[in-house]
C-alpha positions as a Python dict, from the first residue, in 0.01 Angstrom:
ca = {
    (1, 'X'): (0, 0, 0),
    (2, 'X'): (-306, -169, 122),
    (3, 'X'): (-286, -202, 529),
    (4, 'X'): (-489, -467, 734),
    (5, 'X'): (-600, -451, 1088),
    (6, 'X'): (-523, -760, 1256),
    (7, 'X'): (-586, -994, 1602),
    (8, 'X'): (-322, -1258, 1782),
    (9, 'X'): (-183, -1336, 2007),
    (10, 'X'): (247, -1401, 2070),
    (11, 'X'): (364, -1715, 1998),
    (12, 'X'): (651, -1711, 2292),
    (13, 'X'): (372, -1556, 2563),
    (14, 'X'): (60, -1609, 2486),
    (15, 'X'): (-46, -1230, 2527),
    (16, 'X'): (-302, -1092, 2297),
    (17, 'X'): (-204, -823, 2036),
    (18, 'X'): (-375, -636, 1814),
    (19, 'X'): (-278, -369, 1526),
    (20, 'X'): (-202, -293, 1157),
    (21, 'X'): (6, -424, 900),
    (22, 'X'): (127, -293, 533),
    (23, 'X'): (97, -556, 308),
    (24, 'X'): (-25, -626, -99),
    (25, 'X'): (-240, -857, 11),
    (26, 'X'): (-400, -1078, 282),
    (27, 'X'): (-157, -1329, 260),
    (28, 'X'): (160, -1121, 260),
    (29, 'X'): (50, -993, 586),
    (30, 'X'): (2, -1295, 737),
    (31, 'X'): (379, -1410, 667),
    (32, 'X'): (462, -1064, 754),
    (33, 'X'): (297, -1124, 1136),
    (34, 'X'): (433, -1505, 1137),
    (35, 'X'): (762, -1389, 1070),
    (36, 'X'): (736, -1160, 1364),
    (37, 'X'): (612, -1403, 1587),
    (38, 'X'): (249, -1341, 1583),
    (39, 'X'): (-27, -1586, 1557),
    (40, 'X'): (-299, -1445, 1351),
    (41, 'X'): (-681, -1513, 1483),
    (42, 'X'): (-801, -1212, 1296),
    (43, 'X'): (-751, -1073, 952),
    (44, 'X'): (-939, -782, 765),
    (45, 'X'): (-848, -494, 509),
    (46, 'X'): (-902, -151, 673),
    (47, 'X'): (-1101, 90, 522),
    (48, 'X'): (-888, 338, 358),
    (49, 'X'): (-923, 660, 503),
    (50, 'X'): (-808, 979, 244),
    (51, 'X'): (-649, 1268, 396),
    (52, 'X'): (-443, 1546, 251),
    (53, 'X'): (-147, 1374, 371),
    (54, 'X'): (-269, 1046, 225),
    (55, 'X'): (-354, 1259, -102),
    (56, 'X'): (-13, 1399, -116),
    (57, 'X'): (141, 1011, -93),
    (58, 'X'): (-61, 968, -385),
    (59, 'X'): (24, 1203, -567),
    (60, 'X'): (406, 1174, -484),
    (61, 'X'): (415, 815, -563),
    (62, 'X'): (255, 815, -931),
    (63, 'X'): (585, 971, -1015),
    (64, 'X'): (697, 887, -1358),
    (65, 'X'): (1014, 644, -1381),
    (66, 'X'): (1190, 738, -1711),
    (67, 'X'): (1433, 551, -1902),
    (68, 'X'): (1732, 708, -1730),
    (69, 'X'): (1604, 577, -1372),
    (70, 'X'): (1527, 230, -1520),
    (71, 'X'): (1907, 248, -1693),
    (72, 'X'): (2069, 331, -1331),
    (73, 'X'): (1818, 39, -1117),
    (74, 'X'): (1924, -155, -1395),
    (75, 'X'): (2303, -133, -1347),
    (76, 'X'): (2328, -129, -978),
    (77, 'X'): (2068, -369, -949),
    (78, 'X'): (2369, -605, -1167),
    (79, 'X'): (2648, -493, -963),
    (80, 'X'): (2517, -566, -614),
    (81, 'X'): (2414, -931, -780),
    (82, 'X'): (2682, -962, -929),
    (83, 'X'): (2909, -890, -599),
    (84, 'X'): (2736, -1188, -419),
    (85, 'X'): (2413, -997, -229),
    (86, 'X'): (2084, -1148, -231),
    (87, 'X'): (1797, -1060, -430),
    (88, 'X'): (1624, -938, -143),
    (89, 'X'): (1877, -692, 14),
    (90, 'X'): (1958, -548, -288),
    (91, 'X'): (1631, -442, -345),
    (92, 'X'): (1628, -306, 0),
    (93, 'X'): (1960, -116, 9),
    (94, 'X'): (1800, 0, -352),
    (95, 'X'): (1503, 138, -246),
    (96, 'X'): (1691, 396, 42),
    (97, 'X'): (1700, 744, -69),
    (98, 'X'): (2019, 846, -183),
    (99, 'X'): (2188, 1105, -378),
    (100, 'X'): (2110, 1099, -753),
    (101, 'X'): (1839, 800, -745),
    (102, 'X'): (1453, 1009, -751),
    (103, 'X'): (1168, 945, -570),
    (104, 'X'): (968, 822, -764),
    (105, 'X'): (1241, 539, -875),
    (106, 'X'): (1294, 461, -488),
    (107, 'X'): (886, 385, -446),
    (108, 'X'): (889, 153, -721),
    (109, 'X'): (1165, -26, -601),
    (110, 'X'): (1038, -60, -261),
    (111, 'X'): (704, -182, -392),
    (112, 'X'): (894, -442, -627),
    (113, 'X'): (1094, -568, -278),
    (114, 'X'): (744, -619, -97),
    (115, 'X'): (636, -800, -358),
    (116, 'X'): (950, -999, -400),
    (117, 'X'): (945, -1065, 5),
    (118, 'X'): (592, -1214, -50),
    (119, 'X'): (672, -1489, -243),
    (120, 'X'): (703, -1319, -587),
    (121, 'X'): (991, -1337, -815),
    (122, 'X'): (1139, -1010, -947),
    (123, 'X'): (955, -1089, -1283),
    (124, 'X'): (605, -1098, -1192),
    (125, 'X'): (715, -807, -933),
    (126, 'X'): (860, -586, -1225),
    (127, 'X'): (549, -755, -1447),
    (128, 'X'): (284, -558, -1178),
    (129, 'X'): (439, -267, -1267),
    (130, 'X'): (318, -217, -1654),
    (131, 'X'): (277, 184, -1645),
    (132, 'X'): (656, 234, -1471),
    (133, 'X'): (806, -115, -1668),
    (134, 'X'): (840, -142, -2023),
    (135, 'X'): (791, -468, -2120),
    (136, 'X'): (1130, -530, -2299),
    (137, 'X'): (1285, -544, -1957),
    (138, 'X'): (1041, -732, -1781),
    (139, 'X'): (1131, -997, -2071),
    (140, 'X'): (1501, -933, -2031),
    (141, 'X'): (1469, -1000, -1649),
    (142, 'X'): (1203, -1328, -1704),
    (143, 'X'): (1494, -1484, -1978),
    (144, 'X'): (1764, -1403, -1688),
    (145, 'X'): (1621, -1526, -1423),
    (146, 'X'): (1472, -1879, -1660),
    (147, 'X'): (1823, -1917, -1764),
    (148, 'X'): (1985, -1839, -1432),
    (149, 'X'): (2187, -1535, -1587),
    (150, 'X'): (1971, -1226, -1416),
    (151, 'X'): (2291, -1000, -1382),
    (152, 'X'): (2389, -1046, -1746),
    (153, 'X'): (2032, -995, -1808),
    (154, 'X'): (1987, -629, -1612),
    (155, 'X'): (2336, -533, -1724),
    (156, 'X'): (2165, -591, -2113),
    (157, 'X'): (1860, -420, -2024),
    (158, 'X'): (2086, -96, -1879),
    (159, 'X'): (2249, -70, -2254),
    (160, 'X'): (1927, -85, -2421),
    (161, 'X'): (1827, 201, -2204),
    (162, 'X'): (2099, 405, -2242),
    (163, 'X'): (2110, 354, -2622),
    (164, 'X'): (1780, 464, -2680),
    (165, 'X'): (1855, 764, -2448),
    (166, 'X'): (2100, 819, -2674),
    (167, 'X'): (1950, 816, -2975),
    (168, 'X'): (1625, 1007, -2920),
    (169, 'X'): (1856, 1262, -2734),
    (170, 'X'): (2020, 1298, -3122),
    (171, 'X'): (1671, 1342, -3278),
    (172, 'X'): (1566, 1590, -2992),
    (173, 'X'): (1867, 1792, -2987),
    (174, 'X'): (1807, 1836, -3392),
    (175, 'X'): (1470, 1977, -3349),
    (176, 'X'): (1499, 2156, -3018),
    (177, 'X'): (1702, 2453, -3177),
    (178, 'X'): (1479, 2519, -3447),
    (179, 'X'): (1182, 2495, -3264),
    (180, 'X'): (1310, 2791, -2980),
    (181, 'X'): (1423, 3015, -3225),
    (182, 'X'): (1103, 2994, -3381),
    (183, 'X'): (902, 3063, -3023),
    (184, 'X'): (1137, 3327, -2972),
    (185, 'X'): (1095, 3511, -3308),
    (186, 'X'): (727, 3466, -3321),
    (187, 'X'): (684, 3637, -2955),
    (188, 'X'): (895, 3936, -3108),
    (189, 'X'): (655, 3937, -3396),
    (190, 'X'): (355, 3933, -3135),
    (191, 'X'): (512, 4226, -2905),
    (192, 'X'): (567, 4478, -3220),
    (193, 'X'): (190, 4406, -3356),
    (194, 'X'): (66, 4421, -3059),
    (195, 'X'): (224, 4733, -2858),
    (196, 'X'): (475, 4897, -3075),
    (197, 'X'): (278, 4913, -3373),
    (198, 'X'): (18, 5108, -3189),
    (199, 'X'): (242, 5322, -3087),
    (200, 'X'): (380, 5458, -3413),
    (201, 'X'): (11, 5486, -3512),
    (202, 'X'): (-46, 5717, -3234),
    (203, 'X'): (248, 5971, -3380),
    (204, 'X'): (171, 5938, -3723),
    (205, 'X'): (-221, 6058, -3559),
    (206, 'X'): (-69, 6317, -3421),
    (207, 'X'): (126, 6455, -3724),
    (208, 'X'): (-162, 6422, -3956),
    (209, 'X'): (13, 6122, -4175),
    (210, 'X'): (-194, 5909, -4405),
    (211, 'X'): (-164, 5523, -4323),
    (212, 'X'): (-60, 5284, -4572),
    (213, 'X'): (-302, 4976, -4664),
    (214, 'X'): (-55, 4754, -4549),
    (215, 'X'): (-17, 4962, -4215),
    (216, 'X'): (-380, 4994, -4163),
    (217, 'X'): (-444, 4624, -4181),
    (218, 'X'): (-118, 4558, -3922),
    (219, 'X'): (-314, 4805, -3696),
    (220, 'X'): (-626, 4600, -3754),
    (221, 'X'): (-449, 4275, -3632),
    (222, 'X'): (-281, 4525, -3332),
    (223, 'X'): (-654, 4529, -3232),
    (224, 'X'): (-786, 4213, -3227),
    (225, 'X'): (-503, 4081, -3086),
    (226, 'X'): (-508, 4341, -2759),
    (227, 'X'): (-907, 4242, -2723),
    (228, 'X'): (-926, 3933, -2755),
    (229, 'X'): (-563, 3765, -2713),
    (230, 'X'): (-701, 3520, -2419),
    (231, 'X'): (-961, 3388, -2677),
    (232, 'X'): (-697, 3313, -2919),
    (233, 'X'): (-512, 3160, -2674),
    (234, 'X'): (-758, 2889, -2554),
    (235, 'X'): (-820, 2805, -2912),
    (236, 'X'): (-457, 2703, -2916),
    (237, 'X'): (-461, 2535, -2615),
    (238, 'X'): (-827, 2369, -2739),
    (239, 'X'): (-642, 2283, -3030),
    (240, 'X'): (-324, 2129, -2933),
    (241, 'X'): (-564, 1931, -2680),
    (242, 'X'): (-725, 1750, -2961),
    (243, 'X'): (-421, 1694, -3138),
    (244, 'X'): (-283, 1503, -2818),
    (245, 'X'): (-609, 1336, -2802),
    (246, 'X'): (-594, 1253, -3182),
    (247, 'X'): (-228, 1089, -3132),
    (248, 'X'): (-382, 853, -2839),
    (249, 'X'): (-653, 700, -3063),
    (250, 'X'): (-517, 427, -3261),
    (251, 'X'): (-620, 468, -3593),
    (252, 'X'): (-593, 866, -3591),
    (253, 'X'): (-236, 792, -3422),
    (254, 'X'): (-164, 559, -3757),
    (255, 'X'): (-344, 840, -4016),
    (256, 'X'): (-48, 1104, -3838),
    (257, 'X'): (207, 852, -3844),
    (258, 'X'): (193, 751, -4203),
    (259, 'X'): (177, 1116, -4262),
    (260, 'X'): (507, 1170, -4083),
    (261, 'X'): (651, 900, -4286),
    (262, 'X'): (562, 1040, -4643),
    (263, 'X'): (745, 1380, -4521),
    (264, 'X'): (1089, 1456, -4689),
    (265, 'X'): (1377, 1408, -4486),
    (266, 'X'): (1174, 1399, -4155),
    (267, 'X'): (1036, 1138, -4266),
    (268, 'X'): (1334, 964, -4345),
    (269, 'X'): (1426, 1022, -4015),
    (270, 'X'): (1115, 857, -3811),
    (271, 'X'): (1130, 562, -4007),
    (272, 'X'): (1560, 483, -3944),
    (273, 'X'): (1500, 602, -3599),
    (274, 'X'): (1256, 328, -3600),
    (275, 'X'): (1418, 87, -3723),
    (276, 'X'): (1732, 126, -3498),
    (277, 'X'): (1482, 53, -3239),
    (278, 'X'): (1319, -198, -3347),
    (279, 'X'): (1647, -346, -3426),
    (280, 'X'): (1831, -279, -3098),
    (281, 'X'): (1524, -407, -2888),
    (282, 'X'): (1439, -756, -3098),
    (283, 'X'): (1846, -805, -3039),
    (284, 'X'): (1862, -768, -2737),
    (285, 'X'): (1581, -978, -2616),
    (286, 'X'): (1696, -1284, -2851),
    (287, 'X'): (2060, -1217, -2680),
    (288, 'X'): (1908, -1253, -2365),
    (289, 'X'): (1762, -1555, -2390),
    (290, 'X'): (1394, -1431, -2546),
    (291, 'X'): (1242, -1656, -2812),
    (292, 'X'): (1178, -1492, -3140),
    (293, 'X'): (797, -1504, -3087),
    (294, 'X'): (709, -1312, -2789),
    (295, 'X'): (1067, -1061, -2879),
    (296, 'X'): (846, -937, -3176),
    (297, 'X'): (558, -803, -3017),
    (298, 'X'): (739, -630, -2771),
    (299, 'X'): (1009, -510, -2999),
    (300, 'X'): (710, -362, -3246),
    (301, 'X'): (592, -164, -2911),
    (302, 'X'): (932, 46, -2909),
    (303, 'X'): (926, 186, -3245),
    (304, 'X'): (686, 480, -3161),
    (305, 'X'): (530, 463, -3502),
    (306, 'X'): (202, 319, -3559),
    (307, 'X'): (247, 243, -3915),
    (308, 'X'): (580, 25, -3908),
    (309, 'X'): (446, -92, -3523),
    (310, 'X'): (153, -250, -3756),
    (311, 'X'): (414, -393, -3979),
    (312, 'X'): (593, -521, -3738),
    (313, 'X'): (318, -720, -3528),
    (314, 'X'): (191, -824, -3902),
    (315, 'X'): (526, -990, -3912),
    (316, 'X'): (475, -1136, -3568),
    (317, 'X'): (185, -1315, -3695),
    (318, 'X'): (359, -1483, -3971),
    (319, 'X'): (611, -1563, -3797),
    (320, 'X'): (382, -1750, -3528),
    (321, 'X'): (229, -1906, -3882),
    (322, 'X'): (587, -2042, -3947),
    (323, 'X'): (697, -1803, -4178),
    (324, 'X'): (1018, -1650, -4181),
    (325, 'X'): (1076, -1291, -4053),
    (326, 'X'): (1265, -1193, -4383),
    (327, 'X'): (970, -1258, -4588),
    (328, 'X'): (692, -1115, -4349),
    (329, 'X'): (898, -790, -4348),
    (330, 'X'): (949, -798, -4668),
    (331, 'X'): (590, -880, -4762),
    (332, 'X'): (493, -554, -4563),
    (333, 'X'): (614, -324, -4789),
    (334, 'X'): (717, -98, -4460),
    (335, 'X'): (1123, -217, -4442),
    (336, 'X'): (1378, -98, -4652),
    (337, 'X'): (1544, -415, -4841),
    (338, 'X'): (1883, -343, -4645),
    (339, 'X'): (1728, -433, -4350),
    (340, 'X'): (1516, -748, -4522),
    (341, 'X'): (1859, -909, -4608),
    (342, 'X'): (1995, -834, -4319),
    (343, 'X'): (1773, -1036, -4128),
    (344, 'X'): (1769, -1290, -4401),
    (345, 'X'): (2133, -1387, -4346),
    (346, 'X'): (2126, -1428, -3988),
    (347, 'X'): (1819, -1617, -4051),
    (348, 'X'): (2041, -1839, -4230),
    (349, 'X'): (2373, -1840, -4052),
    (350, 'X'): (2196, -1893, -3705),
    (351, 'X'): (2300, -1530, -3592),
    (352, 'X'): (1998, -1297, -3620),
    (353, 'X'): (2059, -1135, -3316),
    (354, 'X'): (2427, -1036, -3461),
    (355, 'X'): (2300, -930, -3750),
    (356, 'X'): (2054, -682, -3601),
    (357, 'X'): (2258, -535, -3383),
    (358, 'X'): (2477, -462, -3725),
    (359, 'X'): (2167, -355, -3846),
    (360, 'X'): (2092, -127, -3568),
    (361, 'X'): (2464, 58, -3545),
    (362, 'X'): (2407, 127, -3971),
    (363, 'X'): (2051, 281, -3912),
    (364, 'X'): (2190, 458, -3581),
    (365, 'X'): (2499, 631, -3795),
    (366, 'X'): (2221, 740, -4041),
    (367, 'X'): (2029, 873, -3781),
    (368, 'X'): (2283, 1101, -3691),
    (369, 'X'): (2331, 1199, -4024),
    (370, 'X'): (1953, 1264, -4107),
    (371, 'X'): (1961, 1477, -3805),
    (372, 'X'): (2238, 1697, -3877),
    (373, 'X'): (2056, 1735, -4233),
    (374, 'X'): (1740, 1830, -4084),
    (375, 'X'): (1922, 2104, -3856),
    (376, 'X'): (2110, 2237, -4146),
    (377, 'X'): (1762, 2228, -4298),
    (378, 'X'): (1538, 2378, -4091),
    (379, 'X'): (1782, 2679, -3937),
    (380, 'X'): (1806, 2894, -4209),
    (381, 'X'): (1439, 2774, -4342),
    (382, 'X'): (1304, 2904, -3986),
    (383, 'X'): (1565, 3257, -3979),
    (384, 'X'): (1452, 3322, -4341),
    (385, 'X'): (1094, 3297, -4307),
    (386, 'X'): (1103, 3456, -3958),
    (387, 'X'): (1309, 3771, -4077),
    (388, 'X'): (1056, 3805, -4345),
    (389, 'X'): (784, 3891, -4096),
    (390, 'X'): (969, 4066, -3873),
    (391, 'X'): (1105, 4308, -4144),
    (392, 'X'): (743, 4330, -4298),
    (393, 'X'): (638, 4423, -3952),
    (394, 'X'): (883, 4708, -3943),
    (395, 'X'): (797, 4816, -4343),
    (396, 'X'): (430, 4873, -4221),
    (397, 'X'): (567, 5088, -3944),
    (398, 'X'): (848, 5276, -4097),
    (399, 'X'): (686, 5357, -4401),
    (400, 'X'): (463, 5581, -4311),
    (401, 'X'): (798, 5764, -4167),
    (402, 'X'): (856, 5914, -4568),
    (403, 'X'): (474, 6103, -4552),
    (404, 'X'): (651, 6309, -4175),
    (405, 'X'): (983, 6378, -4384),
    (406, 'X'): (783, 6509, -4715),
    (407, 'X'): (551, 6689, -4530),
    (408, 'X'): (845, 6887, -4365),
    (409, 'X'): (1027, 6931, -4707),
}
């Protein structure tokens, strides 16, 4: 936080004081010394001095504040509302470190209360915030506190959270298994090339047994892979570099996403995941008090899919043309018709946000079904092809094993 060096003099004495303050700005500072009963004749920003110590602070406090963190501010940010404190104190009591609550969640909660003690409201505090606030909540907590209903407003905002925690945990968990028994398998592979394979070369050397092609050229890859390992290594690391770099460009990040999309069954899966986000989100911010046109843009932000984000905003537009959501969605070509009438009928019956959240439970279920699929899928796709190269691995080494037995026959 920015500090300010500062010149006065008591109010109740007279005597002349002089020191630093913490403050976001100027004029926080000065309320800050007015409060305390000094009047200010000098005000200036200090220089900020870096240190290791000041380094460390740094680093400490540009902490990440996941959706688990936001879930729990969320809900005992409602409760202590809710039981009557003020905004202010429960911010402060908030931002004290305590068991279960990180660090990082603590620092952003005491810089929300500074700016909240300024003058701020906790929207345009939460709203200075972008990297650590999604913007569905800042919307959640700008409806709640238009419409006088904040604690009904963070309690909402705590569900969304843990929903989506819940569902991505379902997609994660279905990929997670696969995905370790494949690292594992493929580091057994690795070890045998590279050190027991040698090894059984070095007997069959010593009893005077011809090598197999298929041994020779294992050996061969035993070879490289001992010299020059490291080099192989950075080209991975170079590689999955550019791929990260590749998802943060927009268009490449749409080229992979469309590609994920036309995928069997994973496929499937990114787009329902999707839309249950989509869904949720846009449902949640009209049930809070959100008007349809600014709940579209930020409900096209949470689908984490560039290709039915685009679709999304699309709609936005046509909607902000005074078009109906039904048709722009349909008119994309992106959303499956379910979904299209869906939204149709609670265009027409007055109760879209009902109808998404109906829409959001279906394509939530079918998440978890995709995702069972995909494990039942991919776990005997990943043993089968693993087991192939780990028993080729041991043909080109045991076969050699029938030259020793004929040669002492």
């Amino acid at each position: 936080m920015p500090e300010f060096a500062y010149a006065g003099r008591r109010r109740d004495g007279g005597q002349p004081v002089r020191g630093r303050v913490e403050a976001l700005d100027a004029g926080a500072a000065a309320k800050r010394l007015h409060a305390e009963g000094v009047v200010v004749t000098g005000l200036s920003a200090c220089r900020e001095r870096v240190s290791r110590r000041r380094l460390l602070e740094f680093d400490l406090s540009a902490g990440r504040v996941g959706p688990r963190d936001l879930a729990l501010f969320c809900h005992q940010a409602a409760t202590l509302l809710g039981a009557g404190v003020p905004l202010l104190s429960a911010l402060g009591l908030l931002a004290r470190p305590e068991r279960g609550r990180s660090g990082p969640l603590q620092r952003l909660v005491a810089r929300v209360a500074a700016r909240v003690s300024a003058g701020g409201n906790l929207t345009a505090a939460l709203e200075a915030e972008p990297r650590q606030i999604p913007p569905v909540m800042a919307r959640m907590v700008a409806a709640g506190e238009a419409g006088g209903v904040l604690v009904e407003a963070l309690q909402r905002a705590a569900d969304q959270f843990e929903r989506d925690l819940t569902l991505s945990g379902k997609v994660r968990s279905a990929l997670l298994y696969p995905a370790v028994v494949a690292a594992v398998a493929l580091a057994v592979v690795f070890f045998m090339v590279a050190f027991v394979l040698p090894e059984f070369a070095r007997l069959y050397g010593q009893l005077a047994v011809p090598l197999p092609v298929l041994t020779r050229l294992l050996l061969a890859a035993s070879h490289v892979l001992r010299r020059i390992w490291y080099l192989l290594a950075l080209a991975a690391a170079g590689l999955a570099g550019l791929a990260v770099a590749a998802t943060r460009r927009p268009a490449w990040r749409q080229v992979l996403d469309g590609c994920t999309l036309r995928v069997p069954v994973m496929g499937e899966l990114a787009r329902k995941w999707a839309l249950a986000r989509f869904a949720r989100t846009l449902a949640a911010l009209l049930r809070a008090g959100v008007t349809l046109l600014a709940a579209l843009p930020v409900a096209a932000q949470v689908m984490d899919n560039g290709v039915l984000a685009a679709a999304a905003e699309g709609a936005a537009q046509t909607v902000r043309q005074g078009g109906l959501l039904s048709q722009a969605l349909h008119a994309s070509g992106q959303v499956p018709p379910m979904l299209v009438r869906m939204v149709a009928v609670g265009e027409e019956t007055g109760a879209l946000d009902g109808m998404l959240d109906k829409a959001a439970v279906f394509y939530e279920r079918e998440v978890d079904v995709l995702a069972g699929r995909l494990t039942a899928l991919l776990e005997p796709a990943v043993m089968l092809v693993l087991g192939g190269l780990v028993g080729f691995v041991l043909l080109a080494a045991l076969t050699p094993m029938y030259g020793v037995f004929s040669k002492f026959e």
